[in-house]
C-alpha positions in Angstrom: 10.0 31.1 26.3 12.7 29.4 23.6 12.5 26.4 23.3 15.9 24.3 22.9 16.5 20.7 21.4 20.0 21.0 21.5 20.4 18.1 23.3 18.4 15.8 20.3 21.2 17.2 17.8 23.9 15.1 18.9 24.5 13.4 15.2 27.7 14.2 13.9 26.0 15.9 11.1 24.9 18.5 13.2 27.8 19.2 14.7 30.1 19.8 11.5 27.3 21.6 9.8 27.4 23.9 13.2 30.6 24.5 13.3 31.1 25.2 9.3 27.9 27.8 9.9 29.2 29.4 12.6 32.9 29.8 10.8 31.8 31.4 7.8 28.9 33.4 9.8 26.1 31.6 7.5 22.4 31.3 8.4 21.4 27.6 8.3 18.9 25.3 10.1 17.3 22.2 10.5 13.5 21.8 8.9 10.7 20.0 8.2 10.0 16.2 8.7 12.8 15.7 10.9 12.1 18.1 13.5 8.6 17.1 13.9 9.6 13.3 13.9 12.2 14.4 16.6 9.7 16.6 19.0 7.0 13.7 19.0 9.9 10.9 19.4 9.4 9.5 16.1 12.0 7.6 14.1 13.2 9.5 11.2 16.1 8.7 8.9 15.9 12.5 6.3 17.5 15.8 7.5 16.5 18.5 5.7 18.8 21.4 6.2 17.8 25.1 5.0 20.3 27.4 3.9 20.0 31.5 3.8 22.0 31.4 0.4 23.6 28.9 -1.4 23.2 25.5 0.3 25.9 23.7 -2.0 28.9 25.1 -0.6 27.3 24.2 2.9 26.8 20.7 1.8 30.2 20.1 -0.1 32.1 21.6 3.2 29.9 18.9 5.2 30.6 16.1 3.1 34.6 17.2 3.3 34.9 17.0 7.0 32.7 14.1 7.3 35.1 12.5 4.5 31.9 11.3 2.7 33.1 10.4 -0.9 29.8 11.3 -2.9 27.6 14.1 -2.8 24.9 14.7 -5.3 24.9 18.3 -6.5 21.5 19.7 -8.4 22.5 23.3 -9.0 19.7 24.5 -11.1 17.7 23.7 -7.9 20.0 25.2 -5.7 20.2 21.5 -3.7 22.3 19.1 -2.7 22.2 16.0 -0.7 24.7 12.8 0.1 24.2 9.6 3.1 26.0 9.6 6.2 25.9 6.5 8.2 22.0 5.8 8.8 20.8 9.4 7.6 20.6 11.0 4.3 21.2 14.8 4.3 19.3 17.4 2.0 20.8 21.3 1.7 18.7 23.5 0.1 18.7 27.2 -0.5 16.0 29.2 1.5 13.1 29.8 -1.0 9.8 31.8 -1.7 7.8 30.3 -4.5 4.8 31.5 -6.2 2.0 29.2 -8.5 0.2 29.1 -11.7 -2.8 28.0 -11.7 -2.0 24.8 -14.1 1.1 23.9 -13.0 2.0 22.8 -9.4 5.4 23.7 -10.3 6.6 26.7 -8.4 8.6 29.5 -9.7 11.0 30.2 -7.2 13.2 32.6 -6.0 15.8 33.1 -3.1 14.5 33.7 -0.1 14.1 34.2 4.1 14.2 31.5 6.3 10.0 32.8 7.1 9.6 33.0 3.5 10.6 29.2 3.3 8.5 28.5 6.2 5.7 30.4 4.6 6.1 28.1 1.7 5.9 24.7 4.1 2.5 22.4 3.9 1.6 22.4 7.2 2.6 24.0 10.8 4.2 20.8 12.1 6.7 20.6 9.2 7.7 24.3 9.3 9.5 24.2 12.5 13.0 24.9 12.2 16.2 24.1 14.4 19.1 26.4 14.5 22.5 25.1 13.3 24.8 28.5 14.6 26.6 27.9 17.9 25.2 30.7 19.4 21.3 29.6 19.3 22.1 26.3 18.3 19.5 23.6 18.7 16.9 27.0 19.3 13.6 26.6 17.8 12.1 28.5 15.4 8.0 28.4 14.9 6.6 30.9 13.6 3.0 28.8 13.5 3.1 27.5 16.6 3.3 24.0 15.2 4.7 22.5 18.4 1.5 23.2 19.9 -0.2 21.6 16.6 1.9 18.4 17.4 0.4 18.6 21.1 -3.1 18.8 19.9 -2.7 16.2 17.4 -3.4 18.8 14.2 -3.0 18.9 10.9 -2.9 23.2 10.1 -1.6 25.0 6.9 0.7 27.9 7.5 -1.3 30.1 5.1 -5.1 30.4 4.3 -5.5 26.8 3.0 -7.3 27.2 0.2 -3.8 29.3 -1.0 -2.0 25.9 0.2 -4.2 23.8 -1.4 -5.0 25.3 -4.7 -0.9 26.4 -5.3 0.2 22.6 -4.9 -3.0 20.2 -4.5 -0.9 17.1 -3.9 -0.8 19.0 -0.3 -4.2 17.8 -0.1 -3.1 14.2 0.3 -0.6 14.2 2.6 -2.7 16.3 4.6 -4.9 13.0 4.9 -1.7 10.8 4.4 -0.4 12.7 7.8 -3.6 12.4 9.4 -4.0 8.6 8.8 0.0 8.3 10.0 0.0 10.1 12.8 -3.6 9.9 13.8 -4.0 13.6 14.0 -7.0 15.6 13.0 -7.6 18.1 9.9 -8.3 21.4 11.3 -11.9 22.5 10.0 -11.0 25.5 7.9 -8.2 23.3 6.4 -10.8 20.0 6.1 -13.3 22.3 4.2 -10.7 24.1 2.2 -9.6 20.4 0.5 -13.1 19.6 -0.2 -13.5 23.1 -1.9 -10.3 22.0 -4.0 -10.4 18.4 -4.6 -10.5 19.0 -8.2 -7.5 20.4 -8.1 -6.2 17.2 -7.9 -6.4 16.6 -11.7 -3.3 18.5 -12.7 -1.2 16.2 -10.0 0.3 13.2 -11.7 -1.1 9.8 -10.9 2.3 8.5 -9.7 2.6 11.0 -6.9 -1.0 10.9 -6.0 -0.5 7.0 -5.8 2.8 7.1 -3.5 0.3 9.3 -0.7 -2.1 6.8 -1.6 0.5 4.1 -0.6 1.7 5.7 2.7 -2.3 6.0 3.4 -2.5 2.4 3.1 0.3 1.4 5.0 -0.7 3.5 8.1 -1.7 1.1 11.0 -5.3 2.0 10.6 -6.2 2.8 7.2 -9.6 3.3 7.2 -8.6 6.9 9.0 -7.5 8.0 5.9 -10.0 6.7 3.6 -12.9 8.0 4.7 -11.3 11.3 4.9 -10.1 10.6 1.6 -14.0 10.4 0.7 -15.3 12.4 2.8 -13.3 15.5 0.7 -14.2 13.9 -2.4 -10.2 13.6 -3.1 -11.2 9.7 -3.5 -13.7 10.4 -6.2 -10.8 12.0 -8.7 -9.2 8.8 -8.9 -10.5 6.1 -7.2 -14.3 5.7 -8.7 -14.3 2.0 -8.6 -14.3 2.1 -5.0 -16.7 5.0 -3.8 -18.8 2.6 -6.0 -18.9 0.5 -3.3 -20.9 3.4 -0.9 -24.3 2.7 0.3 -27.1 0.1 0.9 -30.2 -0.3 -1.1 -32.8 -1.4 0.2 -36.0 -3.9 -1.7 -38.8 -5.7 -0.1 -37.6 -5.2 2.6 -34.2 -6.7 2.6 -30.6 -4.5 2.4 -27.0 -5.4 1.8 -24.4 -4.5 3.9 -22.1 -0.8 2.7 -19.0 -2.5 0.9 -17.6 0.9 1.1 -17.0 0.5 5.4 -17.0 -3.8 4.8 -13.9 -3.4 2.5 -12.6 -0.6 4.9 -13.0 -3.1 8.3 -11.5 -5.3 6.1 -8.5 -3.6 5.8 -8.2 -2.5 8.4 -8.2 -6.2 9.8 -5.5 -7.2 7.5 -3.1 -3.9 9.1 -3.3 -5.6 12.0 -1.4 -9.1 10.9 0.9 -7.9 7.8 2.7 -4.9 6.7 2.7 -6.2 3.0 1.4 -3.0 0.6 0.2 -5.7 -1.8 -2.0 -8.0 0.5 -3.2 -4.8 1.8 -4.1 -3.5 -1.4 -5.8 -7.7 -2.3 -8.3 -6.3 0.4 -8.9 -3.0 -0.7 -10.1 -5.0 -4.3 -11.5 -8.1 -3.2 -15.0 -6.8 -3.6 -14.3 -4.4 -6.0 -16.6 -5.9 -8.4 -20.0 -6.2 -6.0 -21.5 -3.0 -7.9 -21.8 -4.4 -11.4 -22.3 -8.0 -10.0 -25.3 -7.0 -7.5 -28.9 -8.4 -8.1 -31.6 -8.4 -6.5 -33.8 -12.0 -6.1 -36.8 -12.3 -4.6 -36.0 -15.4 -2.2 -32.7 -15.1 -1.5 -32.1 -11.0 -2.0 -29.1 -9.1 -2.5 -26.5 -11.5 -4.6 -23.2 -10.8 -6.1 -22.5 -13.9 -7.9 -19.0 -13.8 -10.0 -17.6 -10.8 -8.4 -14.6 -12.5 -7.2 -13.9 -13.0 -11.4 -14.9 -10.0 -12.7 -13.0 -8.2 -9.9 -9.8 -10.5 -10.7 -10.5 -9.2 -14.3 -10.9 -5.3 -13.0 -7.2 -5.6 -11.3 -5.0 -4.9 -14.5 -7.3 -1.8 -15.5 -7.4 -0.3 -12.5 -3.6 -1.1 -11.8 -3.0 0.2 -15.7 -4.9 3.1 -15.2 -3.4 4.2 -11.9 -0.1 3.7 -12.8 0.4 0.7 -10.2 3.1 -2.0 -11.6 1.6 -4.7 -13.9 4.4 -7.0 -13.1 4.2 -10.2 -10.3 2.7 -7.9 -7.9 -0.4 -7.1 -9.9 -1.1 -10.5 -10.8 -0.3 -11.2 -7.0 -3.3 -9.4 -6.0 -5.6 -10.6 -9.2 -5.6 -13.8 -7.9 -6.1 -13.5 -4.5 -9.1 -11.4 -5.2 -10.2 -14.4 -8.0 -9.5 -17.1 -4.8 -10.9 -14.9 -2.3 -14.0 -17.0 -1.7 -13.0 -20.1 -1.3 -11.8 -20.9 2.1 -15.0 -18.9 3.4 -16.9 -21.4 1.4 -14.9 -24.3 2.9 -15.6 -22.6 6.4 -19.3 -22.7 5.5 -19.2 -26.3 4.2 -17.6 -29.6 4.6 -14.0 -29.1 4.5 -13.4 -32.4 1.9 -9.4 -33.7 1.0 -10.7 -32.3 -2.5 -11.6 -29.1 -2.3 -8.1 -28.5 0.4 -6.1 -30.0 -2.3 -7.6 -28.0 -5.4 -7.4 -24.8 -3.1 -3.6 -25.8 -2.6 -3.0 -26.4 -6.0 -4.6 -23.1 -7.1 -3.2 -20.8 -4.4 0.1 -22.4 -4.5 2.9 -20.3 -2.4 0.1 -17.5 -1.5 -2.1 -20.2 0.3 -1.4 -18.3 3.8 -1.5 -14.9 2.3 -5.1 -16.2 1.3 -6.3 -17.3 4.5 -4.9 -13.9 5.8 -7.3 -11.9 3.9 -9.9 -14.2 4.0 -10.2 -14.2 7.8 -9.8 -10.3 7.9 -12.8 -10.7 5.4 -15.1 -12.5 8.8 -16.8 -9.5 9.3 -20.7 -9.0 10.8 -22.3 -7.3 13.6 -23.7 -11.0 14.7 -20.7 -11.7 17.2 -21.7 -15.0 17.4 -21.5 -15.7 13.8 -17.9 -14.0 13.5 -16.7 -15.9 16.0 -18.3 -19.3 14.8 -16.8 -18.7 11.2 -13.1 -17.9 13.0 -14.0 -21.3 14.5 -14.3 -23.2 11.5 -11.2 -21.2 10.2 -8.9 -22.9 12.4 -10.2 -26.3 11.6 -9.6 -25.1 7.5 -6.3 -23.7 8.1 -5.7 -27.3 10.4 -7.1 -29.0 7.4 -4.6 -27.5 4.7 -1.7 -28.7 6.8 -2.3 -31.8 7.2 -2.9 -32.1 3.4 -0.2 -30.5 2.2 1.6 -32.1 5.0 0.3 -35.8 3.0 -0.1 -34.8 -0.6 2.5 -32.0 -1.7 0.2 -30.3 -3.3 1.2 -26.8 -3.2 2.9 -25.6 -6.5 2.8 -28.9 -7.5 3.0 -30.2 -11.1 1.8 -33.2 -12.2 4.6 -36.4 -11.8 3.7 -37.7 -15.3 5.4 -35.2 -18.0 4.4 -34.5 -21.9 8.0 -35.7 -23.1 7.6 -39.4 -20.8 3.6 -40.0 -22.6 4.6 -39.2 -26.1 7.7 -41.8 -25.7 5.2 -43.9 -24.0 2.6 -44.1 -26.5 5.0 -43.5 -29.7 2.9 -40.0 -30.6 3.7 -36.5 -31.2 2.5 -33.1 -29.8 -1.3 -33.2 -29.8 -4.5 -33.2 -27.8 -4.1 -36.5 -26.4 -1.2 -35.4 -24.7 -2.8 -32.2 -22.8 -5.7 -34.9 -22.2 -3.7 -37.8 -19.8 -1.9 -34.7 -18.2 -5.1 -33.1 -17.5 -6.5 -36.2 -16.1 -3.5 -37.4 -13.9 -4.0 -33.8 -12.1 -7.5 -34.6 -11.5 -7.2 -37.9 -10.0 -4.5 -36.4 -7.8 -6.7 -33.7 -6.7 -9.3 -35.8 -6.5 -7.7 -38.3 -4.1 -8.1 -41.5 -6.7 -4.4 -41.4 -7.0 -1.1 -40.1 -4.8 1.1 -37.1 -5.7 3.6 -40.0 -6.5 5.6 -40.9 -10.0 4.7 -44.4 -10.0 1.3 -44.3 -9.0 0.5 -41.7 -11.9 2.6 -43.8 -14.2 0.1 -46.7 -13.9 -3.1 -44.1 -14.1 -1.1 -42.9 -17.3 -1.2 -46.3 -18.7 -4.6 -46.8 -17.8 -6.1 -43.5 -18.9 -4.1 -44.0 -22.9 -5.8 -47.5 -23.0 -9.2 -46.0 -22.6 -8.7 -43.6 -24.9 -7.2 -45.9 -27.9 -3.4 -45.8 -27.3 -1.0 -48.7 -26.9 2.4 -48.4 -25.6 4.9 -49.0 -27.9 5.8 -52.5 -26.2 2.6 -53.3 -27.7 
């Protein structure tokens, strides 16, 4: 039985690009993302049309009769693509391709609309739609990839390891699709990736990182990381994390797998922000715990410092997998550095102090922080998670109402350099960082008020001890 989605295609797009098709008797149709996005109900904003021939003249004939001004033309790749409205379009010449082994750049030639299919990752992106008025709307699927959809599976159209090995970045959206759509790898296709991971090596670390990304912002994560390590994919680029796999055990006494910790972890934070970055703050938080982790006799497994030497790792890691180095990057370094300390306020006496130096450190990111540090309440002791969440509220309750009092976030300190060296008649010099550095600390400290005149008269008092006279005197 044909199936017909006709009744889907009810963009303008579709219907110019039909009737220009059927005019000129060409052989065009709808591929790809789209059509699966449309059969499942999923919101999708690229159409990818497929041409038998040249898909430029297709696409400039489009773009006339939907008076759309520009319309980006890439004729040694036989594409072209411009935005309508809410959609942008893609035409592209029907291809076949065929790999070298160290390049996952095709060499391509014209082609059949099954040798294009034949050339698609998976089965539920080679589906095709029909664009002539005769079928129009008709579906093509050669793979049966409707049914694929049905069963939730991720299938290549080929013998995988063909699939794989020709472009090996097909390995990671296979996991990328099965983490966004929460669909399974088919076995043969699971195994084949595994048998291939290597192949990952001659992908560039950009592309590998903007699967990684999608990955990452799938609503559960974890999904795709531990298929991600489970075919060893994670091990070609990520080795600072599969560090984190496994629990030793001494005298006795074992630490919990950071590998599935970090993982929960994330997986908590997906459920309260969309934000790649905090997301990515909880994937690193603990990314130090493997060079930090000792073993002591009393107390057992410790991993003292990791919160700096992981805010240290950051840039490397970030260098090294081509992630920006700008704010965003430093973003995530120092929520991984602060990381600790509102679980050590929860485990503790929440003081004014410690709310007000946590305030003053955190600064803007103070709620991003107490984001990830609650996602980071994790144990199998129900009791204890939910007496920690307890103590959370009364923290989070607790930085209101200081910053509410004290103005402490972003704060700088009332007192400038320019208003003690006029002061005390000096120049630039040690003294100077010295009062500054001691105003802030009575403030955070509570001796004093986050107010101008109030750290005025500590100003005064602070130069006196330390052998300075105003110039009045």
């Amino acid at each position: 039985m044909n199936l017909n989605y006709s009744q889907y295609l009810k963009h303008p797009v579709f219907k110019v690009a039909s009737e220009i098709v059927s005019e000129y008797n060409l052989e065009a149709y709808v591929i790809g993302g789209f059509v699966r996005d449309l059969i499942i109900g999923r919101p999708s904003k690229d159409i990818d049309i497929v041409v038998i021939g040249n898909g430029l003249e297709l696409a400039k004939s489009c773009a006339k009769k939907l008076r759309v001004k520009k319309v980006s033309l890439f004729e040694n790749f036989g594409t072209a693509q411009f935005v309508y409205k809410d959609l942008e379009v893609e035409f592209v010449g029907a291809r076949k391709e065929s790999y070298r082994r160290d390049s996952r750049k095709p060499i391509v030639e014209d082609g059949t609309l099954s040798d294009d299919q034949n050339r698609r990752d998976f089965t539920i992106n080679a589906m095709a739609l029909s664009l002539h008025k005769d079928n129009f709307g008709d579906l093509i699927d050669p793979f049966n990839g409707s049914e694929d959809l049905e069963k939730g599976i991720i299938r290549t159209p080929l013998e995988p390891d063909t699939t794989y090995s020709d472009d090996p970045l097909r390995m990671m959206r296979a996991v990328r699709f099965a983490s966004q759509l929460g669909f399974k790898i088919e076995r043969h296709s699971l195994e084949s990736i595994a048998r291939n991971a290597h192949r990952l090596s001659i992908i560039s670390q950009e592309r590998i990182m903007d699967e990684l990304n999608k990955i990452i912002l799938s609503e559960t994560p974890s999904r795709g990381f531990k298929l991600l390590y489970s075919t060893k994919l994670l091990h070609e680029f990520f080795p600072e994390m599969i560090a984190l796999y496994g629990v030793d055990t001494r005298q006795g006494k074992s630490h919990k797998d950071n590998f599935y910790h970090t993982l929960e972890v994330l997986d908590n934070i997906s459920e309260n922000t969309n934000d790649l970055w905090l997301r990515w703050a909880a994937i690193m938080h603990d990314i130090a715990k493997p060079p930090t982790k000792r073993f002591d006799k009393k107390v057992g497994w410790t991993f003292h410092g990791h919160e700096d030497l992981g805010a240290k790792m950051v840039p490397k890691i970030f260098k090294r997998m081509k992630l920006p180095l700008d704010h965003k990057m430093k973003y995530v370094q120092k929520l991984v550095r602060l990381h600790l300390r509102p679980i050590s306020l929860v485990k503790g006496h929440v003081t004014d102090s410690a709310v007000r130096r946590l305030l003053f450190e955190a600064g803007d990111d103070v709620d991003d922080l107490m984001i990830l540090c609650n996602a980071d309440i994790t144990s199998k002791n129900e009791f204890r998670v939910r007496k920690y969440k307890q103590n959370f509220v009364i923290v989070q309750e607790k930085l209101r109402t200081v910053e509410e009092k004290d103005r402490i976030r972003n704060f700088q300190p009332p007192v400038s350099g320019q208003l003690i060296m006029s002061t005390f008649g000096i120049k630039p010099c040690f003294e100077v960082g010295q009062i500054k550095g001691k105003i802030k600390e009575a403030i955070l400290e509570g001796e004093i008020q986050n107010d101008p005149e109030e750290a005025f008269q500590y100003m005064l008092k602070v130069g006196k001890e330390i052998g300075l006279e105003t110039k009045a005197e």
